[in-house]
N, C-alpha and C positions, 0 to 999 in steps of 0.2 A: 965537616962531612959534606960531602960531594952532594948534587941535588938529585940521586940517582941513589941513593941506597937504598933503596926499597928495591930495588934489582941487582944491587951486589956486594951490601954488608951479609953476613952470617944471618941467619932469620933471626933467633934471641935479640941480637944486638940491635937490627934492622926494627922490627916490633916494639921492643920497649923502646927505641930513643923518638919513636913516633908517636908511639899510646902513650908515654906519660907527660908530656905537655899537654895534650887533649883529654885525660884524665882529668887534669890538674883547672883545666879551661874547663869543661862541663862540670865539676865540681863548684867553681864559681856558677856560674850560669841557676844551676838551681841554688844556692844562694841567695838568688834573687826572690824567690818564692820562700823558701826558708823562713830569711830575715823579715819577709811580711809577714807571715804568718807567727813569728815569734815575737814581733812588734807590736800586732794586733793582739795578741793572746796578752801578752802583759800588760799593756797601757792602758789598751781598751774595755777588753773583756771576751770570757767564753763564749758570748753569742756573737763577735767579731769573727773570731778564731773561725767558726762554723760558718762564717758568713762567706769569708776566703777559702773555706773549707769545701764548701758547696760550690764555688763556680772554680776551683781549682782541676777538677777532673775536664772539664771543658773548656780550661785555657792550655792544658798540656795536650790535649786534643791537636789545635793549634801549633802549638811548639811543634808538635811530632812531624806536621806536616810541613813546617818549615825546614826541619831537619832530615827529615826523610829523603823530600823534595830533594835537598840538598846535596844529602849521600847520593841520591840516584845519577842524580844528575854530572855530579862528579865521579862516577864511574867512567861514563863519555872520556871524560876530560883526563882523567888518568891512564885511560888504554892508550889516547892520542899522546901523552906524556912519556910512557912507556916506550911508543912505537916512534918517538920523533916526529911525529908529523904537527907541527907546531901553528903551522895557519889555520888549521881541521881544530886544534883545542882550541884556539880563539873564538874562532867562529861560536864551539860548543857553549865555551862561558860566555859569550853576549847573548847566544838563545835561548841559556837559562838564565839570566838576572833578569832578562824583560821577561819572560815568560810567566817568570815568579812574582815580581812584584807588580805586575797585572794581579794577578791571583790576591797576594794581597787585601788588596783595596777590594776588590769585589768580596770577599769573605768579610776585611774590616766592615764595609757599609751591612750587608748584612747583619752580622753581628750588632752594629748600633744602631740595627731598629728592633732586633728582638730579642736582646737584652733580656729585658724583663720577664717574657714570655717563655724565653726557655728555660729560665729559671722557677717559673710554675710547673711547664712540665719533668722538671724534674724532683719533682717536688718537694723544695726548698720546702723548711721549717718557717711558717709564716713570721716568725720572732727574728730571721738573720735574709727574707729574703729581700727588701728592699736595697739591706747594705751590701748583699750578693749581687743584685742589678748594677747597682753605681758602681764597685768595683769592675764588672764584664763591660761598661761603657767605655769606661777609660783605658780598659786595657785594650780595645777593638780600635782605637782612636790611633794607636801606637803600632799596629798592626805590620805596616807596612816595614818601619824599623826592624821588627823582628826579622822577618824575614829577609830581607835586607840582609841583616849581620850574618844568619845563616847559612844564606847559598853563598856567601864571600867567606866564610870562613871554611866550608865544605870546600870551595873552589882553592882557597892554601893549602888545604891539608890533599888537596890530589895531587900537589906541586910536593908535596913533601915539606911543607912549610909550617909546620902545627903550630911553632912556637909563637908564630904573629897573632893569630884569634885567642892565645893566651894572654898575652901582656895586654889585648884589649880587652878579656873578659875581666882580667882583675882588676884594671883600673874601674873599668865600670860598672863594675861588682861593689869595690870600696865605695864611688862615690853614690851608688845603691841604697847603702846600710847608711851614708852618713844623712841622705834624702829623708831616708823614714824615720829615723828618732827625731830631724827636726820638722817636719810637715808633720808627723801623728802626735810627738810627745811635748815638743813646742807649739807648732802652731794650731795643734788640737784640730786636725782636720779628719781624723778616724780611719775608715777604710778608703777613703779616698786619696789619705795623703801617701799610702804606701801604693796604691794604684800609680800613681802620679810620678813618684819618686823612678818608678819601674820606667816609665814611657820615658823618663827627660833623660837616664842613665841609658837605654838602648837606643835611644835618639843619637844622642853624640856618639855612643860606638858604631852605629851605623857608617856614621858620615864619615869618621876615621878609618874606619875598613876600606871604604870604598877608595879615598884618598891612595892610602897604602898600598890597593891593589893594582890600582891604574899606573902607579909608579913600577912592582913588579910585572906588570905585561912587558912593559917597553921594552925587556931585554930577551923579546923572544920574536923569531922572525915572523914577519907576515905573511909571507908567499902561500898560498894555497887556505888564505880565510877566503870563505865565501859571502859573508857580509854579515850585516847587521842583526840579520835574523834569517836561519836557516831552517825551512819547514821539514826537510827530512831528518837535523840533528835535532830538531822539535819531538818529531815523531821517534827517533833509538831512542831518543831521553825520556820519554815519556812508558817507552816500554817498562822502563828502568825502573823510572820515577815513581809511579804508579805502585809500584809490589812494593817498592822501599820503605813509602808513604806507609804502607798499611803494615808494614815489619813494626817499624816505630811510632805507629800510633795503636796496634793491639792492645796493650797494657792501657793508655790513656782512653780508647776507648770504648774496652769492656767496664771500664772503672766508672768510666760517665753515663754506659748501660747501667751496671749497678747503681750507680749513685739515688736513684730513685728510692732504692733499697734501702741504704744506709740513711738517709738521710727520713723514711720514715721512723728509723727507732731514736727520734727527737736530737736535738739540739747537744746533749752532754753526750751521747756516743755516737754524734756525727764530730762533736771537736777532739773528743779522743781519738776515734780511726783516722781525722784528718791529721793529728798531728804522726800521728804513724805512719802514715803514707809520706809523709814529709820526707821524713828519716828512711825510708824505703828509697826510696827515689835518689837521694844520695849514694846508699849503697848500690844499687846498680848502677850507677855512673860506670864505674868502670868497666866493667860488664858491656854496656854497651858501645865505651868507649874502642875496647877489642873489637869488638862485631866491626864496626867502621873502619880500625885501623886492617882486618883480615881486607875490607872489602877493598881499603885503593891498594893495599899490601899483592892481592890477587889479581885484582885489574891491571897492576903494570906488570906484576912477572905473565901474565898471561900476553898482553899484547908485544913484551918481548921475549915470547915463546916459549920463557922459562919454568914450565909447567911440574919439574919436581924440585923448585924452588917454593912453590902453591904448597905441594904437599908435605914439606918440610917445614912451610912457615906455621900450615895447619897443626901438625902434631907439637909443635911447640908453645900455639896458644893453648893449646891442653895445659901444659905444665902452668903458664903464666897463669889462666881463669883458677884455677884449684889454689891458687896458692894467696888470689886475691880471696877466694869464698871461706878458708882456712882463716881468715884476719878478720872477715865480718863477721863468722860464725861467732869468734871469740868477743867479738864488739859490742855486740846483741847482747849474748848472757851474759857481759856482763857490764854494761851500761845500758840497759833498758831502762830503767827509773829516772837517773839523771834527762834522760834525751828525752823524755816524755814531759817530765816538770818542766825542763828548758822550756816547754810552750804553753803550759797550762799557767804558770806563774803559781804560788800560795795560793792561789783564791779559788783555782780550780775542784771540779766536784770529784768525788771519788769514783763516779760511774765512769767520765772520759778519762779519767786514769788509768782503771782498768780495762778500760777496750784497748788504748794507745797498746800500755804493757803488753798487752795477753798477743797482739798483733804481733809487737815486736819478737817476743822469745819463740814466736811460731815460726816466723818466716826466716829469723836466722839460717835455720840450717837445712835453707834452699836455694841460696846463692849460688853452688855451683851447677845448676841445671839450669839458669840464667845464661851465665857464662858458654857453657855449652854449646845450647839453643845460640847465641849470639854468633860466635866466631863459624858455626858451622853453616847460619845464615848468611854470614861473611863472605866466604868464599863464593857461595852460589850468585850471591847478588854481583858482588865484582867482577865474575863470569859472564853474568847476564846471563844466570841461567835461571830462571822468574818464577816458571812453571809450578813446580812443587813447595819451591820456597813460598809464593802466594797459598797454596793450597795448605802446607805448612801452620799460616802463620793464622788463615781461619781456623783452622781446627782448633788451636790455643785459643782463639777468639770464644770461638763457642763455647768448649768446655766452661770457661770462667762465666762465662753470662748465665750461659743454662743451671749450672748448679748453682751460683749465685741467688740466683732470682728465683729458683725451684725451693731450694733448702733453707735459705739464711731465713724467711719470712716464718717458717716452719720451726726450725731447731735452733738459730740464734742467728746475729752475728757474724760469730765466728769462719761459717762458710763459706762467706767474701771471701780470705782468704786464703781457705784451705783450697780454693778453686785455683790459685795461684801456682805453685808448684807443678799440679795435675797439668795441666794447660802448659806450663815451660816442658815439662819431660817431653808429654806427645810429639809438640813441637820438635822438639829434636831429632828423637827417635826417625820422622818425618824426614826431615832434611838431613841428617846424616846418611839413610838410606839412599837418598838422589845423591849423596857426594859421591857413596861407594862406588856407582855407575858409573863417575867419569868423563857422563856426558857433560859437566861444566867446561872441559878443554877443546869444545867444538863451536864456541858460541861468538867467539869474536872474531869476524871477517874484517 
């Protein structure tokens, strides 16, 4: 297939042969957290589980901005891909690799001095919050890697190239799982050793991304890059960057607003909700996965004018979201038990069992207002059209923290998230309104 289908396969055909390698790749990708948490919950024990549990809302924090970043910034990069103008995308992706991996290291170093501290104010369960420190150290240490892998994978997938950040997520995804059984269950190193396992597996995919990427530049002309770093493709990308960032880190970081929450009703229904979050977070992979494929899907038919190409690829991720939410609904009721033991092991108490459960059969069948909410933030972000989409995506923000933090302390629980849903619909409701406008096909000059 041509490196141009996203501007002139059929949309159906165009959409899935792009969303389901990057489906397939961020399904490994959380893997990575998975298989710790599933590592630590068996070998270890429940106040492990919790321990990864509790600074997990705060390293997806991270992730979000790695990949937000990413998305954003590869908007840039897919209009000039769209539009032919091929020195102008270079230019784009050398202002975001250094841009980002500055960013980086200045968050990493932060992070590895206050580790500890922000795991008090969160207020970690004094029984899992040390081993919640040592894992935030090590994973702040790797920092750079991630993001790293992120903006070079965002930068394939604006190329039309999804399948390359997949064959690297999976091999370092495998050699992920095989890190942790033997640093936690051989070499008896606890939560450290699935820390550990994380950074030396995102470490080498890094450095193979970037190998592989510098190989695909070569075949694109130079004429019209403006250099090494560009402050006005600094400044489009950042318009981008910025709303993207906060698109995909809503979810991660209304959860670490809550997390204070959760994490007062102790140690067994902070490792139950955490292993349900696990298992959530999966399920929207693909979910999100669309949202990113609408947005470079919409960024090159936009920047090659083909604006009811946009609206045709739109009403098609309708049929695709509904029919992935149709699979999880069924997934949920009826594997909630199994997917919840998967992390508790035998030994686990019957309290985080029931939280896990009672999570899971709730939120199944809210998946496709996820979906939704996704592909319809899609299009606008691809657009660059920021405005309401930002505005949008606080509003889901709030709803979830406010009743969160108002109700769960009061009536249970449960509230985290019934807050979930609420916050996806608004959401939507939000940016579909600005699609109807129209005003997204005026925004790339």
């Amino acid at each position: 297939m041509g490196k141009e289908y996203l501007i002139q396969e059929k949309p159906l055909k165009a959409l899935l042969v792009f969303a389901l390698p990057m489906i397939i790749g961020n399904l490994f990708q959380q893997f990575y957290t998975m298989v710790d948490s599933v590592v630590v919950g068996r070998f270890v024990g429940e106040q492990a589980l919790a321990a990864v549990g509790a600074s997990y809302s705060l390293t997806t924090v991270f992730i979000s901005i790695a990949i937000g970043g990413g998305v954003g910034a590869s908007v840039i990069t897919s209009q000039y891909f769209g539009a032919r103008e091929y020195g102008k995308m270079k230019s784009s992706v050398r202002t975001a690799l250094t841009a980002f991996v500055v960013l980086s290291v200045v968050l990493g170093g932060f992070g590895l001095l206050f580790s500890h501290q922000i795991m008090v104010w969160l207020n970690t369960p004094q029984a899992a919050l040390e081993q919640a420190a040592k894992y935030l150290r090590i994973y702040f240490l790797g920092l750079p890697f991630l993001f790293m892998y992120n903006i070079l994978s965002s930068m394939f997938n604006a190329l039309g190239k999804s399948r390359i950040p997949l064959y690297l997520l999976i091999f370092s995804s495998v050699f992920n799982m095989i890190l942790d059984v033997i640093l936690v269950r051989s070499a008896g190193m606890g939560v450290a050793g699935v820390a550990w396992a994380t950074l030396i597996a995102q470490g080498i995919s890094a450095a193979c991304s970037f190998c592989i990427f510098l190989r695909e530049m070569k075949q694109y002309d130079e004429r019209g890059s403006i250099g090494f770093f560009d402050r006005n493709e600094f400044s489009n990308m950042t318009k981008i960057a910025l709303p993207s960032i906060l698109q995909q880190s809503t979810v991660s970081i209304g959860m670490m607003l809550v997390q204070s929450v959760v994490n007062s009703f102790g140690t067994e229904m902070l490792a139950g909700f955490s292993a349900g979050m696990r298992v959530e977070s999966i399920c929207v992979v693909p979910m999100a996965a669309m949202g990113n494929v609408m947005s470079s899907y919409a960024a090159q038919n936009i920047g090659a004018g083909k604006y009811d190409r946009v609206r045709q690829g739109y009403r098609t991720g309708y049929a695709i979201v509904f029919s992935f939410a149709v699979v999880l609904c069924l997934w949920m009721e009826l594997a909630y038990r199994p997917l919840i033991q998967m992390f508790l092991g035998e030994q686990g108490s019957m309290l985080a069992f029931q939280t896990g459960t009672k999570y899971l059969k709730f939120i199944g069948w809210f998946f496709a207002l996820i979906g939704l909410k996704m592909i319809t933030d899609g299009v606008l972000r691809g657009a660059g059209d920021m405005k309401m989409f930002t505005v949008a995506n606080l509003v889901n923000l709030g709803i979830r923290v406010v009743i969160a933090i108002t109700c769960a302390p009061r009536w249970g629980i449960a509230f985290v998230w019934i807050a979930v849903p609420i916050g996806w619909l608004v959401n939507y409701l939000i940016s579909f309104g600005e699609y109807r406008t129209g005003k997204w096909k005026s925004n790339f000059n």
